[in-house]
C-alpha positions in Angstrom: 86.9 58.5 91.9 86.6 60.6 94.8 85.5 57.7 97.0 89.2 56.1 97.2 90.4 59.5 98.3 88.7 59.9 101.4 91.7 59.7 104.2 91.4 61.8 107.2 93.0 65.0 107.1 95.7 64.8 109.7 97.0 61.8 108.1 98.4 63.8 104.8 99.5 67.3 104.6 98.2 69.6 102.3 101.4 69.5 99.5 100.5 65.8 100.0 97.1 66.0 99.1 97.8 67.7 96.0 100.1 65.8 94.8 97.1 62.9 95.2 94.7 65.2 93.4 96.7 65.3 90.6 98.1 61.8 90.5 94.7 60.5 90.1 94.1 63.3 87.3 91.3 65.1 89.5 93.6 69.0 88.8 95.1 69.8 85.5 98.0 71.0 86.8 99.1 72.1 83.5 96.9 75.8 84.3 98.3 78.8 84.7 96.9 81.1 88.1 96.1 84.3 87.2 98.6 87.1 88.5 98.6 90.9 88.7 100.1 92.8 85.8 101.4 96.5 86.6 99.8 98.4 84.3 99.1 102.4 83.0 96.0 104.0 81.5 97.4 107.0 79.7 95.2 110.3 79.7 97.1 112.0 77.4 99.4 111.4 74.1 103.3 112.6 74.0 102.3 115.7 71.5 99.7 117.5 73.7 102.3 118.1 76.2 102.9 121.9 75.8 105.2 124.4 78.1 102.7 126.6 79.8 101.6 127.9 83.4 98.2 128.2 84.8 99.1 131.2 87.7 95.6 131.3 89.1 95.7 127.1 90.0 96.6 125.8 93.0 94.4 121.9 92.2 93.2 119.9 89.8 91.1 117.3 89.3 89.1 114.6 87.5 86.7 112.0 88.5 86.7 108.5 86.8 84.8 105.0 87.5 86.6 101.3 86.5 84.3 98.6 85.0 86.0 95.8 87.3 88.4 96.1 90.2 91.9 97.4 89.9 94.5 97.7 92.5 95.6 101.3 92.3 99.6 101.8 92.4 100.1 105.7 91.4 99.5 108.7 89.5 101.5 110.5 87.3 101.9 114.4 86.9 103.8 116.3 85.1 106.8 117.7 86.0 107.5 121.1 87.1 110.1 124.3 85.1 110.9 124.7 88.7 110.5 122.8 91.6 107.5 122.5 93.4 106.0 120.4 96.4 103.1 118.9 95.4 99.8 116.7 96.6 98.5 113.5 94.7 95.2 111.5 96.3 92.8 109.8 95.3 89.6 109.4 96.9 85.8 108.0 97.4 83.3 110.1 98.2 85.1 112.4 101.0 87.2 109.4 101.9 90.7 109.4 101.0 91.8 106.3 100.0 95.8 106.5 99.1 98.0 109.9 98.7 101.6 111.0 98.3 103.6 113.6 98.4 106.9 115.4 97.4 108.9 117.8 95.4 108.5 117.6 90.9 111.7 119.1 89.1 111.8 118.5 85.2 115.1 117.2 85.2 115.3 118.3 81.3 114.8 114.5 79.7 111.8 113.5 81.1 108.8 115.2 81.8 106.3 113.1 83.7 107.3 111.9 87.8 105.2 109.0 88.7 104.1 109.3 92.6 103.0 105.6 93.9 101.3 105.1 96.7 102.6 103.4 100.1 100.2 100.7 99.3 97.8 99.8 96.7 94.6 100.1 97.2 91.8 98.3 95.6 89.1 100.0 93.1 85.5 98.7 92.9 83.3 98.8 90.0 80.5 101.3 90.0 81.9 103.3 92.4 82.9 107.3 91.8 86.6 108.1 92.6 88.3 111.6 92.2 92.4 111.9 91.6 93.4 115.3 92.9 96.8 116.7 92.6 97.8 120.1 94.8 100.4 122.4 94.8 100.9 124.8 97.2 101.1 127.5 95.3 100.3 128.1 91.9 101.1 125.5 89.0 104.4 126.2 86.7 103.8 122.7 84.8 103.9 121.5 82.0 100.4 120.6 81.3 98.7 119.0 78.7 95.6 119.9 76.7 93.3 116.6 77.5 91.2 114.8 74.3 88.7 112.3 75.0 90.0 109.0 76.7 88.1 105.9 76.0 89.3 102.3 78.0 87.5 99.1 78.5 88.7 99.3 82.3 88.0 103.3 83.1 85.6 105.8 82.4 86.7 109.1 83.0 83.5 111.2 84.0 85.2 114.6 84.3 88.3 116.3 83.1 90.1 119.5 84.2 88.2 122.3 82.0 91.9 123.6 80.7 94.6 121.9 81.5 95.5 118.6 82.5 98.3 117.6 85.3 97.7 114.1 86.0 98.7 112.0 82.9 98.6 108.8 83.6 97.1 106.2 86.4 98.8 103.5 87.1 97.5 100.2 88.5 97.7 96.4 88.8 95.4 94.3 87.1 94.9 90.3 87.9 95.0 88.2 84.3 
C-alpha cells in the first residue's frame, strides 16, 4: 500500500499529502486529537470556609506532587475583610517557576480571587513543588480549616498546620 505512495516530497505539499493518506484509508480521520481542558483541584469544600484572622502570619504554604504532567494556570486564595496586597508562587526546589501579584478585597458575594499566572507553566511527575501565598503584613482572610484531599492527578504532601489560604489550583490538562 505504501509502495504507490512514494512521490518525492517537493512535488505535493503537506495538506496534499494528507489528503492522500487518507484517501487511500492509511489515517482514520474520523479521531479526535487530544486537547487541554482548564481544569481546578479543590483543597477545600464551601462549608469549611469560616470568618477568622490569623495576626501572627504573614505566609503560608503547602507542598504537593502530580502523578502526570499538568500545565499550571493559577491559584486561588481567599479573599480578604479588607484589602490586602498579596504574593502567590509556586515553585521547584528554590526555583520559582510562575507567581503573581495584587490586591484581594471580598467584594461581599464571592469569597475566593483566582490569581493566574502570565503563562502556564508545565508540572512533571515525581517532582516536589511548593504553592506559597504572602502578604505583607499579617493575614485578615477568610481561611478555611483544610481536610484530607485525595486526587488521581495530585498528592498534597503538606498542608498549612491551621489554616488554609490557597483553595484551589487551577490547571490545564491534555485529554
Amino acid at each position: 500500500e505504501i509502495s504507490k505512495l512514494v512521490v518525492p516530497s517537493c512535488v505535493l505539499s503537506s495538506i496534499e499529502l494528507v489528503n492522500l493518506f487518507i484517501s487511500e484509508k492509511l489515517i482514520d480521520c474520523k479521531v479526535k486529537s487530544p486537547t487541554w481542558r482548564c481544569k481546578e483541584f479543590s483543597l477545600c469544600s464551601n462549608n469549611s470556609i469560616i470568618r477568622n484572622a490569623d495576626l501572627t502570619r504573614t505566609s503560608s504554604s503547602l507542598t504537593f506532587e502530580v502523578t502526570s504532567s499538568v500545565l499550571m494556570t493559577g491559584l486561588t486564595v481567599l479573599s480578604s475583610r479588607g484589602s490586602d496586597a498579596v504574593k502567590v508562587s509556586i515553585q521547584k526546589a528554590s526555583l520559582v517557576c510562575g507567581s503573581s501579584s495584587g490586591n484581594i478585597q471580598y467584594n461581599g458575594k464571592n469569597m475566593e480571587r483566582c490569581f493566574k499566572f502570565p503563562a502556564p507553566f508545565r508540572l512533571d511527575p515525581k517532582v516536589q513543588y511548593t504553592a506559597t501565598i504572602i502578604s505583607p503584613s499579617s493575614f485578615s482572610f477568610y481561611t478555611s480549616i483544610q481536610t484530607q484531599v485525595s486526587s488521581s492527578l495530585f498528592t498534597i504532601t503538606t498542608l498549612p498546620s491551621n489554616y488554609g489560604f490557597i483553595t484551589r489550583i487551577k490547571y490545564d490538562a491534555y485529554e
